[in-house]
C-alpha positions in Angstrom: -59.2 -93.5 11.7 -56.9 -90.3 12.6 -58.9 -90.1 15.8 -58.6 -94.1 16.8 -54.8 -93.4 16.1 -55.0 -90.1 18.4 -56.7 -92.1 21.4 -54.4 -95.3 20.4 -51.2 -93.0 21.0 -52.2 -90.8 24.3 -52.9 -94.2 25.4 -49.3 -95.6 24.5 -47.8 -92.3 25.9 -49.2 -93.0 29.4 -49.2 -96.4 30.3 -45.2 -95.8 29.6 -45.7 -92.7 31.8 -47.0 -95.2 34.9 -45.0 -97.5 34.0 -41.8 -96.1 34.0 -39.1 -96.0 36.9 -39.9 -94.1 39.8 -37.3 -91.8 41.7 -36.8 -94.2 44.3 -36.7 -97.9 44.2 -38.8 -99.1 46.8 -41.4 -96.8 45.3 -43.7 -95.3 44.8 -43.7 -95.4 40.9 -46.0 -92.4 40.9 -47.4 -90.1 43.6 -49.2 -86.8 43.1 -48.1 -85.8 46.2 -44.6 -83.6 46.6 -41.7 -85.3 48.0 -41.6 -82.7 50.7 -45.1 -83.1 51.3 -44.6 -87.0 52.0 -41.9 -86.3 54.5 -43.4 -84.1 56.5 -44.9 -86.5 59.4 -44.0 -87.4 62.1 -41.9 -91.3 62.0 -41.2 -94.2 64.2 -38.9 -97.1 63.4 -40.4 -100.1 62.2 -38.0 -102.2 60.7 -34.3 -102.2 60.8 -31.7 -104.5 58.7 -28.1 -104.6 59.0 -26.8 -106.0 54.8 -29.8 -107.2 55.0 -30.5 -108.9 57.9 -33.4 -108.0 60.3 -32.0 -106.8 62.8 -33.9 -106.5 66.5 -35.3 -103.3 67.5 -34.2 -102.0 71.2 -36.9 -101.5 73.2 -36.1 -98.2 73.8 -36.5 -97.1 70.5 -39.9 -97.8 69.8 -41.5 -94.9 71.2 -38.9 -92.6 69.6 -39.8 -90.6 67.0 -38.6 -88.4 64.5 -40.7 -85.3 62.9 -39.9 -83.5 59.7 -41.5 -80.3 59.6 -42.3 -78.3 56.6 -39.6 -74.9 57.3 -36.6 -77.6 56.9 -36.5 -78.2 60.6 -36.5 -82.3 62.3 -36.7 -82.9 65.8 -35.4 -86.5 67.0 -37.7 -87.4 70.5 -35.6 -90.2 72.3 -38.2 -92.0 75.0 -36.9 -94.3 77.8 -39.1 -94.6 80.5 -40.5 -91.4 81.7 -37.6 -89.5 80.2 -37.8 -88.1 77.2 -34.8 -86.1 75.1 -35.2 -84.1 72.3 -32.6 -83.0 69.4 -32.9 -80.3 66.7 -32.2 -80.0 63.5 -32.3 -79.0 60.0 -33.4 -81.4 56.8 -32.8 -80.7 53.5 -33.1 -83.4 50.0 -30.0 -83.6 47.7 -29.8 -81.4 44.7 -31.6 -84.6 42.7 -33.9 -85.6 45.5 -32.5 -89.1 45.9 -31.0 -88.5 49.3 -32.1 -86.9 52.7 -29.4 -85.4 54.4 -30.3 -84.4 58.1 -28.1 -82.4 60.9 -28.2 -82.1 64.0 -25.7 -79.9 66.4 -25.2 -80.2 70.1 -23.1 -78.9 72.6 -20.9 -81.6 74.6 -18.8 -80.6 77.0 -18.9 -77.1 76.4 -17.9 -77.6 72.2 -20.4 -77.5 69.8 -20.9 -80.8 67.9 -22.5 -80.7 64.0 -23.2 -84.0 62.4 -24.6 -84.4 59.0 -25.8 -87.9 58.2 -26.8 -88.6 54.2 -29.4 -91.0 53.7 -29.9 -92.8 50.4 -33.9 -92.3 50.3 -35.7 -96.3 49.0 -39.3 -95.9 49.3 -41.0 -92.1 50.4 -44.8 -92.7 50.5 -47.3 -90.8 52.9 -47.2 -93.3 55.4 -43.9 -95.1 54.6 -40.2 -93.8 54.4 -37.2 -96.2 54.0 -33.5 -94.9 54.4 -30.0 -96.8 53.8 -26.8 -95.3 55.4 -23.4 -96.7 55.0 -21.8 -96.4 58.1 -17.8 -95.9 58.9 -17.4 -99.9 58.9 -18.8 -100.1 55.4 -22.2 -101.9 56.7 -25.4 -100.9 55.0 -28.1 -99.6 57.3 -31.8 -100.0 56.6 -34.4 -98.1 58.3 -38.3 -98.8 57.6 -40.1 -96.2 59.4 -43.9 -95.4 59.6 -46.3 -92.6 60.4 -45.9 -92.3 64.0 
């Protein structure tokens, strides 16, 4: 009987483990992968939404990528045409690993230009990453992006 009880409670114990809330709420609910792990890839937009609404993708933009690489460093690849820019930057989570915050710095007109840009991180799967940004208007942003 102790024994039925024992295999009754481990049982208990983990379906609440799967079934609880995952860190982000797009999922995934469990992953036995790292977080870092997930994000390094490289990404291309899929999906964008502006509140909510799907919002049309330039053409432009689908070939650009971005690439999160495992020493904290992202490069952003704009493509249009047979042109292709590149920026660099550094990536780093939030101290609670619920937001990505990336920055980029770049020299314009002879000044040097940092900008840090704080994403809330929704979903963070090996082939899936979903980021909302509030921008200075107070719109919410949505970015679907998949493995590139």
């Amino acid at each position: 009987m102790k024994k039925i009880l024992s295999i009754a409670l481990v049982a208990l114990i983990g379906a609440t483990a799967l079934t609880g809330c995952g860190k982000y709420p797009d999922g995934p609910k469990i992953s036995l992968a790292s977080k870092k792990s997930r994000l390094v890839n490289k990404w291309k937009i899929d999906e964008k939404f502006e509140n909510g609404v799907s919002q049309t993708i330039d053409p432009d933009e689908k070939d650009d990528y971005i690439e999160f690489k495992k020493d904290g460093s992202v490069v952003y690849t704009a493509v249009s045409g047979s042109t292709t820019t590149t920026m660099e930057g550094t990536w780093e989570f939030d101290s609670k690993k619920e937001n990505l915050l990336v920055t980029f710095s770049y020299t314009l007109l002879g000044q040097t230009i940092t900008s840090t840009t704080t994403s809330k991180i929704l979903r963070l799967k090996s082939k899936e990453l979903w980021l909302e940004e509030t921008d200075d208007n107070g719109d919410v942003d949505e970015y679907h992006y998949v493995q590139y």
